[in-house]
Each structure stands twice: as structure tokens, then as C-alpha cells.
C-alpha angles and dihedrals in degrees: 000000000000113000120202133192126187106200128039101204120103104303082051091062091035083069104031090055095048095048098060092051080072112018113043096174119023108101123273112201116186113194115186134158088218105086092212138108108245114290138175110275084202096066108055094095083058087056097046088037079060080229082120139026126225104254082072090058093096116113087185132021126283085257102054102107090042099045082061096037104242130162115215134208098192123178089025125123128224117213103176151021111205109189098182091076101012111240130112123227129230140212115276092026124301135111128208119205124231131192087190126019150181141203115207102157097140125199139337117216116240116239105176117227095260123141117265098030089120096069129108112268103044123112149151123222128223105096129072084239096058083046087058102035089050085044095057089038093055083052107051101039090040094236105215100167120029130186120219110194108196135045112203119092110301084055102050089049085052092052085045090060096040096051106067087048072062089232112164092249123201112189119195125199123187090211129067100255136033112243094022092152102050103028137039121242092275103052076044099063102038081052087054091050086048094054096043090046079069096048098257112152108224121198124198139194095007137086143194117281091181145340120230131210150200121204094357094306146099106288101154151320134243121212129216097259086051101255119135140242133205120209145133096211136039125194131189121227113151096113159267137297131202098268097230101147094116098053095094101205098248084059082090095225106130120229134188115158084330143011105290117230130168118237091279085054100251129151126219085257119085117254087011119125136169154197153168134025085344096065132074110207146151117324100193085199093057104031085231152104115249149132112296103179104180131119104243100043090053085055091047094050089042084054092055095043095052097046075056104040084062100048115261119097139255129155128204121197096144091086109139137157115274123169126184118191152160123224102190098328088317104117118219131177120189119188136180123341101355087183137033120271133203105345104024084196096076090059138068140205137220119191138190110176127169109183085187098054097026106245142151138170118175122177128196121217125187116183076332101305119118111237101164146006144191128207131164126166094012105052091165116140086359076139092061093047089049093055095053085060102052089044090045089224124193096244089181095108096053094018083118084056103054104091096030116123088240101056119138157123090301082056099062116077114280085247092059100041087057093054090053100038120046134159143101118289089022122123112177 
């Protein structure tokens, strides 16, 4: 059995892990483009922030690969999968069979086809390497001003990483709010205050129409509505999109806005299997398959694939959207529906909001069971609440509870609290 994995990011441990529970001999090969050892893609804003160094970047120990016995072909590109004979082909020619495999190749950043997007100075930001090559640019030009387009995630963690080199940041968001994806327009609105209380210029509503430069580099932007920008830096942050690229169509995998698997991560092609921000699988919350690009969620569906790439079986249907983040130092999670879909009668909504410290929880009920919840300033027990979610938990005989300062495991049914809580000695 030769097991082959092309990525090495989260999902790639998640398998690799989970292969060697049941299979201690057979060969593990790891193909990525990246040349790293696996790191932690999260972390990337604290390096470029300089708030750590990069001998803190690694998500598993030096000895990983070797301790399960994996040989790695890092820094190496992967042009195709044939699944007709199973092999995949590299880069410069080459091809390396597989009896399993799996395709974990994440997620490739969107820079819309605007002019001026070829000039120095502008980036995008999801990879360790952008992190350095932003980092040495900032240095040798002296960047003074940046532009982040884009406020979801990807560009608050870019802000995150920008503000500590003490660089004027504008941020500009085609939607009406920062965060919409992940926030409603409350916590929206308390993660733009929180931006501007650091002197962040946030845009709304508008986008770039070009970027303009002066010797081959960044000199400014202009907006849709013709205003200009100065800066010395642009960075795109508007998302990420399934890497497909190397599945050919007559690979008979099927893809629609990701690659589809089925909830033991399987693909429509025999032996194929796949995982992480280049899937699109089951969201419990939804009843539907979608995109779920976080970083728990890709180890969790590595984990499975790999259990049934060797053989044994596990199933995963409790995928839902979670999102941990800092705005300026003030921590936030969001998970689930974070706002009511369809009939908005058949939810309810329970609400803790301080103007004066900053502070939101939100939590989602449908028919009493939790299915999503905001906080932002006050992240406490987020886990709990999270857990409620996934186990889809009648929270009816503690709902008056649930935003009290005193919530907590004692809270939950003793049924419950031993299913969550085991161990000798513990009494729950």
C-alpha cells in the first residue's frame, strides 16, 4: 500500500497521523510546492508582526516526518493527478504512483484582474513566504502607508501583522460592513471601533478600480468612486478559493466551487481522497455541502481520510464554520449561524452587549438548540458553547443560564458533563 499526500499543511498531519494509528509499515509520501516543514499557517501575521520568530512557526516537532516514517518531497509542484494509473505528475517531468491518495492543497488567494497588480509591492498573504518577502520589502523601500483590500479574515490578520511595524493602514471592504461573513452587524460594527480606536482607516462599500505606480512600484490606489490612495504597499485580502487547478476533467473527481467528498472524505474517483480549504463537504448547521476553510476543521477531515485511507472507518457529518480571531489585541470567536436564516420565527436570540468595555455575546437558538454564537471581547467557555453546537444539546433546562457570568461546565446536565469529562478520580 503506498499512501500519497499532496499538501503538508493541517489536513496533511491530520492523515498522516491517523494512518499510522492503523497502519505502522506500509509507505507515507508527502509532495508540496511549499519547501517547509509543516508550520502553522496562523501564525504567519505574529511573524511578520516580529511578535515571534521563526523558529516558533512549527505546527509539529523536527522529527515528525521521521517518527512516522514519511518521506517528503518538499518544494516540489504537482501538476497533475492521473487517475487512470494512478500516479501524479510533477513539475519538470516525473510522476510518483499512489495506491491511496489524498489531495490537501488548500486554498489559493483572489487577486482580481485589475491594472497595476504586477508592481512591486503588491502581495497577498496566506503563505510563510509572502510573510517573508512583505517583510524584506517593507524593509528595503521603507513602507510607510499599506493598503489591505479586503476585511474579512485574511485582512484583519493582515492589519494584525502591519500594525506593530507601526505602518498607517486603510483598509477597504466592497460590502457594508468589515467581518460580514463571519459577524452580524453588531459585532461589525464593535470590530470596526476597535479598528478605528487604533487609527485604521476602514473603508466600506467601495473597491479598488487600479493601482498606480512610480518606478515599477505601489504609489497609490484609486477607488471606485475616483479618490486616491497613497501607499507604498497593497495587499490582497479578499479570499481564498478550493486549488483545483491540477484535477484534468476527465480525472472523474467531481468539482463545484470545491472538490466534492462524501462525509468519509472520499471523491467520485476510486482510491481519491480529499481534505481542507480545497474541499467542499457537509456543514451540519446548513444541511448542505460547502467550503469550510479553517484550520481545525482541515485537521479534523485529514484525520478521517486518513482512518479511511488505511483501511479502517469513520464518518464526519458535524463540520461547521468557526472562526478565532484578534482585532487589535481584543480576542473574538464566531461559530455556526450567527444570524438567523430563512424564518427568522423559528429562532431566537439571546444578546449581552457593553458599548463602554467593548463587549458582545450573541447566541443563536433554533427549537433550543444552540446552533451559533458571537463573542467578541469576553471568549470565555466559547468551547462549551461550541460543544453544545456540534452535539446539538437541548439547552431548554439551563437556556436562562447561558449568558450568565457564572456559566459553565456545572451548569450543563450530569449526562452531558460525563460525556464530556472522564477520567479516574473525576466526579462531574
Amino acid at each position: 500500500m503506498r499512501y500519497v499526500i499532496i499538501g503538508n499543511s493541517a489536513a496533511a498531519v491530520g492523515a498522516i497521523e491517523a494512518i499510522r494509528q492503523y497502519d505502522q509499515d506500509n509507505p507515507i509520501t508527502v509532495v508540496a510546492d511549499e519547501p517547509h516543514h509543516v508550520y502553522s499557517r496562523p501564525l504567519i501575521s505574529y511573524l511578520l508582526g516580529g511578535l515571534i520568530d521563526e523558529a516558533h512557526m512549527s505546527y509539529r516537532p523536527s522529527d515528525f516526518y521521521e517518527r512516522h516514517r514519511v518521506q517528503t518531497m518538499l518544494g516540489v509542484e504537482v501538476t497533475r493527478v492521473n487517475t487512470q494509473d494512478q500516479t501524479i505528475s510533477l513539475a519538470g517531468g516525473g510522476s510518483v504512483p499512489y495506491d491511496r491518495l489524498l489531495i490537501a492543497t488548500g486554498g489559493k488567494p483572489f487577486v482580481p484582474p485589475l491594472p497595476g497588480t504586477n508592481l512591486n509591492g503588491v502581495f497577498t498573504f496566506t503563505k510563510w513566504d509572502e510573510a517573508r518577502r512583505i517583510a524584506r520589502y517593507i524593509e528595503d523601500v521603507g513602507v510607510r502607508s499599506a493598503l489591505v483590500v479586503g476585511a474579512g479574515l485574511i485582512g484583519l490578520k493582515t492589519i494584525e501583522a502591519l500594525l506593530p511595524r507601526g505602518i498607517h493602514i486603510t483598509v477597504i471592504e466592497l460590502a457594508d460592513r468589515i467581518l460580514s461573513t463571519i459577524f452580524d452587524r453588531t459585532g461589525s460594527k464593535l470590530a470596526e471601533q476597535i479598528l478605528r480606536r487604533e487609527h485604521v482607516d476602514v473603508r466600506t462599500g467601495t473597491t479598488v478600480e487600479e493601482i498606480i505606480g512610480r518606478g515599477g512600484r505601489v504609489d497609490h490606489a484609486v477607488l471606485r468612486d475616483g479618490e486616491r490612495i497613497n501607499c507604498d504597499l497593497v495587499v490582497f485580502a479578499i479570499g481564498v478559493r478550493p486549488n483545483t487547478s491540477l484535477i484534468p476533467q476527465e480525472a472523474g473527481i467531481r468539482v463545484e466551487r470545491g472538490i466534492c467528498v462524501d462525509d468519509r472524505m472520499r471523491t467520485t474517483a476510486p482510491n481519491v481522497f480529499a481534505a481542507g480549504d480545497c474541499v467542499e463537504a457537509y456543514d451540519m448547521l446548513l444541511d448542505a455541502c460547502r467550503p469550510i476553510p479553517i484550520w481545525p476543521n482541515a485537521y479534523r477531515q485529514g484525520h478521517v481520510a486518513g482512518i479511511n485511507m488505511a483501511g479502517a472507518e469513520k464518518s464526519s457529518r458535524d463540520s461547521f464554520a468557526m472562526n478565532s480571531i484578534e482585532v487589535c489585541d481584543v480576542p473574538t470567536i464566531s461559530v455556526g449561524l450567527v444570524e438567523p436564516p430563512g424564518d427568522a420565527a423559528e429562532y431566537e436570540v439571546l444578546e449581552r452587549y457593553d458599548r463602554q468595555a467593548l463587549t458582545y455575546r450573541k447566541l443563536v437558538l433554533h427549537h433550543n438548540r444552540l446552533v451559533g454564537a458571537i463573542f467578541v471581547g469576553e471568549i470565555d467557555r466559547a468551547g462549551i458553547y461550541t460543544g453544545l453546537i456540534r452535539d446539538q444539546v437541548d439547552v431548554s433546562p439551563f437556556k436562562q443560564h447561558l449568558l450568565s457570568g457564572s456559566f459553565g461546565l456545572i451548569s450543563l446536565p450530569k449526562a452531558y458533563r460525563k460525556h464530556l469529562v472522564r477520567g479516574e478520580g473525576i466526579e462531574v
